[in-house]
C-alpha positions as CSV (number, residue, x, y, z in Angstrom):
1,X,-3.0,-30.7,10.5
2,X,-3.4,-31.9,14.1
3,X,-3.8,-28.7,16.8
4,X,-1.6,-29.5,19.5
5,X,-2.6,-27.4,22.9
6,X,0.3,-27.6,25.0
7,X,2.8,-27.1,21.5
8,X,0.4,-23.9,20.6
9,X,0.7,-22.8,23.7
10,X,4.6,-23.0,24.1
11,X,4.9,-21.2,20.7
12,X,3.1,-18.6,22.5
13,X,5.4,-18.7,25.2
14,X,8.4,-18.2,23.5
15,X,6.8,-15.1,21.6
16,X,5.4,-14.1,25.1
17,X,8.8,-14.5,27.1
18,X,10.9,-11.2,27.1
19,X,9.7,-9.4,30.4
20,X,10.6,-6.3,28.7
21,X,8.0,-6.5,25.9
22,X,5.2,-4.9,28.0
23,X,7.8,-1.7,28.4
24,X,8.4,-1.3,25.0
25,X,4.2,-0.9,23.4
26,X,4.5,-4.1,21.8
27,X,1.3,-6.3,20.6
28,X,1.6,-8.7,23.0
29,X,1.4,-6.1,26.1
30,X,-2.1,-7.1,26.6
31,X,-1.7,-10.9,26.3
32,X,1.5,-10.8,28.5
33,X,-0.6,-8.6,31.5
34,X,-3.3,-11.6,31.2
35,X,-1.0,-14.4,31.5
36,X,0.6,-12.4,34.8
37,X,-3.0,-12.0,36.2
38,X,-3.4,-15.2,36.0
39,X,-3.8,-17.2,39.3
40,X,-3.5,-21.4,39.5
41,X,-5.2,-23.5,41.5
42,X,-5.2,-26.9,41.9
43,X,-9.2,-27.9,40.9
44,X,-8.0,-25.9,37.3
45,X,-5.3,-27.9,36.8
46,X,-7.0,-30.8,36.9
47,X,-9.3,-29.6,34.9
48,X,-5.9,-28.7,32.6
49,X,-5.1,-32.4,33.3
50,X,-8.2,-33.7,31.9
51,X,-8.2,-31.9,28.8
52,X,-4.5,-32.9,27.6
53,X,-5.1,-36.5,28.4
54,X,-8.1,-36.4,26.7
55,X,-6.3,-34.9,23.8
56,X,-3.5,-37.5,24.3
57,X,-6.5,-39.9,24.0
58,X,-7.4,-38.5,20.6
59,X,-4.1,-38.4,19.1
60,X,-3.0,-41.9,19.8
61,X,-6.3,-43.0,18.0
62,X,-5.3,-41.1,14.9
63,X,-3.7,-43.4,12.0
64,X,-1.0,-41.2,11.4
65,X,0.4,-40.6,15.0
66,X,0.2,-44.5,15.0
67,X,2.0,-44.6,11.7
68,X,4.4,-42.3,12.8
69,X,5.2,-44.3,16.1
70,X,5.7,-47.1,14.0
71,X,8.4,-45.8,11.6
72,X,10.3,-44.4,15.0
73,X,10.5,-47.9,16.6
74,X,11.4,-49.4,13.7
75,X,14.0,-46.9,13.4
76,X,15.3,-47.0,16.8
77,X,15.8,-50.9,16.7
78,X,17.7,-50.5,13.5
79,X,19.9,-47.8,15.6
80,X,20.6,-50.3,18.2
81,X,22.3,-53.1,16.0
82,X,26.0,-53.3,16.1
83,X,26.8,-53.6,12.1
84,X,24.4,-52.4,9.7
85,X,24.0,-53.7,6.4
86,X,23.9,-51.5,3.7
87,X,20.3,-52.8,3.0
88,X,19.5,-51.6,6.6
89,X,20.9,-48.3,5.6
90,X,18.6,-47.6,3.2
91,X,15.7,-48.7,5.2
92,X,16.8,-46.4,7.6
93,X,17.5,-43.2,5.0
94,X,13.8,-44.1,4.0
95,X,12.3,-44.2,7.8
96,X,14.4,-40.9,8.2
97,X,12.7,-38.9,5.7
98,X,9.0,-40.5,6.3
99,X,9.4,-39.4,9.4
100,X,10.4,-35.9,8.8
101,X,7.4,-35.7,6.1
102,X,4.7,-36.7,8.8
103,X,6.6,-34.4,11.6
104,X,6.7,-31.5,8.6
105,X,3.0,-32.1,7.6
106,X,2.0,-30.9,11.3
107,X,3.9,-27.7,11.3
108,X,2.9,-26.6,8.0
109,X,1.5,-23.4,8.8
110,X,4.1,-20.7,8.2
111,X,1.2,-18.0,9.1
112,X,0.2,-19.7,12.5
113,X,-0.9,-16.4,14.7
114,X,0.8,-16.8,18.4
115,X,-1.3,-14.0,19.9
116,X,-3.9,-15.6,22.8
117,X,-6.6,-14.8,20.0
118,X,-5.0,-16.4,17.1
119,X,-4.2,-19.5,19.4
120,X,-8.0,-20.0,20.4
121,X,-9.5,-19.6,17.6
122,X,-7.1,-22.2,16.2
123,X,-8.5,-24.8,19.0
124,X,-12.3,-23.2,18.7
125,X,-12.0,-24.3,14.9
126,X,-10.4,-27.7,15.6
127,X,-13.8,-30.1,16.9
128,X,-11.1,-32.3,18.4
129,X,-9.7,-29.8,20.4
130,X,-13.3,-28.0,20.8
131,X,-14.7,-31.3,22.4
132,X,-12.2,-31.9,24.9
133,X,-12.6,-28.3,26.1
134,X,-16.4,-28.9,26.5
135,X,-15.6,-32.3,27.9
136,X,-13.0,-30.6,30.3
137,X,-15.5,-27.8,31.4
138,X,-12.8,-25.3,29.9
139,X,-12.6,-22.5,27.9
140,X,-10.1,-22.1,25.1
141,X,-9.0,-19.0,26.1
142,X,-8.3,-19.7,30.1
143,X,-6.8,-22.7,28.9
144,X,-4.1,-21.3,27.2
145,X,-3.5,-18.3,29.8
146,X,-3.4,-21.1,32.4
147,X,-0.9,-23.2,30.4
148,X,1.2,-20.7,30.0
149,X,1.1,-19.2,33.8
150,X,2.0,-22.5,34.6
151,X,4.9,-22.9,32.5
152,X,6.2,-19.6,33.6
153,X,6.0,-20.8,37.2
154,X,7.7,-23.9,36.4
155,X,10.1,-22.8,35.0
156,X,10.6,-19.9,37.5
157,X,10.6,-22.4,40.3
158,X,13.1,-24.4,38.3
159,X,15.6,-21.4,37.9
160,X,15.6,-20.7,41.8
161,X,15.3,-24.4,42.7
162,X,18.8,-24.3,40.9
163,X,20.4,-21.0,41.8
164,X,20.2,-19.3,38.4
165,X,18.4,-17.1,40.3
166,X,17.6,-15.9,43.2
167,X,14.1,-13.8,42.8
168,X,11.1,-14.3,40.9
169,X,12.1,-13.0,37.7
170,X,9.7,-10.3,36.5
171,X,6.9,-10.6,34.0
172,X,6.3,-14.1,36.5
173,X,3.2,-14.7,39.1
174,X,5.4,-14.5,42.2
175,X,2.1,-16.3,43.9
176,X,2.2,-18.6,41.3
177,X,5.4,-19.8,41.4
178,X,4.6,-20.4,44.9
179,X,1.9,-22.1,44.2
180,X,4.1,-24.3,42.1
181,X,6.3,-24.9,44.8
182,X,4.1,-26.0,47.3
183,X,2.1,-28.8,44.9
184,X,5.1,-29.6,43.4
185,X,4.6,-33.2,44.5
186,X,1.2,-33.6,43.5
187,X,1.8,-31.8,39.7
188,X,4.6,-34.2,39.4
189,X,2.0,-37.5,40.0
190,X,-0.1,-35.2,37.2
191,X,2.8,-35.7,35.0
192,X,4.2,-39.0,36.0
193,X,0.1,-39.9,35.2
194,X,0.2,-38.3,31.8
195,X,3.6,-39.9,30.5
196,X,2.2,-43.6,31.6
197,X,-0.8,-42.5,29.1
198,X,0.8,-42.1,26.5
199,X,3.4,-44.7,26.2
């Protein structure tokens, strides 16, 4: 099963999100107040940078991702014809559940620990992931705290770029949410760089 960073570390996220948690004694008090501590600069993000397309690097390479892309283009260009035959039906019911068998066989762990621990000793175990970090000059665990300070202040800055809100909502790094703000141009050229990778 392939480790994904930035997926592991959305999972954690979403089990991370509710402000309230650190109010009410749960588990993940600890991991939420290290995430808040957590202060982005741009040298670490590039560092961040680094690490996912190096990671992007690796997956491509792998026989199965390629597979994988290969069933979904074929799939897609069956999708775009006007009439299908009922032989290109059942090509596509058969792309349709190869595809969901290779997408199932990386989420098979029902048991997968979303605590900060749990998460890097998952990527401390994986010598894929374990490489790139080295390779990076990162460690698992500020990797994952800084991942996940970012996507807090993204999508902080997204909420007030829109209106939904008007503050910093709380549990967020109000400085890093500026921070976000301010280098929003330059994280965008980040992203724009990483999507080119990996088509």
């Amino acid at each position: 099963m392939r480790v994904s960073l930035h997926l592991a570390t959305a999972a954690l996220l979403v089990s991370l999100a509710p402000a309230s948690a650190a109010a009410q004694g749960n588990p993940a008090d600890a991991d939420t107040r290290e995430v808040l501590a957590y202060r982005l600069t741009m040298p670490k993000l590039l560092q961040l940078n680094a690490l996912h397309a190096d990671l992007q690097r690796q997956e491509q390479a792998d026989p199965e991702y390629q597979r994988l892309l290969k069933l979904k283009r074929e799939l897609a260009l069956l999708e775009q014809k006007e009439e299908l035959t009922a032989a290109d039906e059942a090509r596509m019911a058969e792309l349709d559940a190869a595809i969901a068998e290779l997408e199932a066989a990386e989420d098979e762990d029902d048991d997968l620990d979303l605590s900060l621990s749990g998460l890097v000793a998952r990527m401390e175990a994986d010598p894929r992931i374990a490489g790139a970090l080295k390779r990076a000059n990162l460690g698992a665990r500020e990797a994952t705290v800084m991942q996940l300070a970012f996507f807090q202040a993204a999508l902080a800055a997204h909420l007030l770029e829109e209106g939904s809100v008007t503050t910093v909502p709380p549990g967020v790094n109000a400085e890093n949410v500026k921070f976000y703000q301010t280098h929003k141009a330059e994280i965008g050229l980040l992203t724009a760089l990483a999507e080119q990778e990996r088509q």
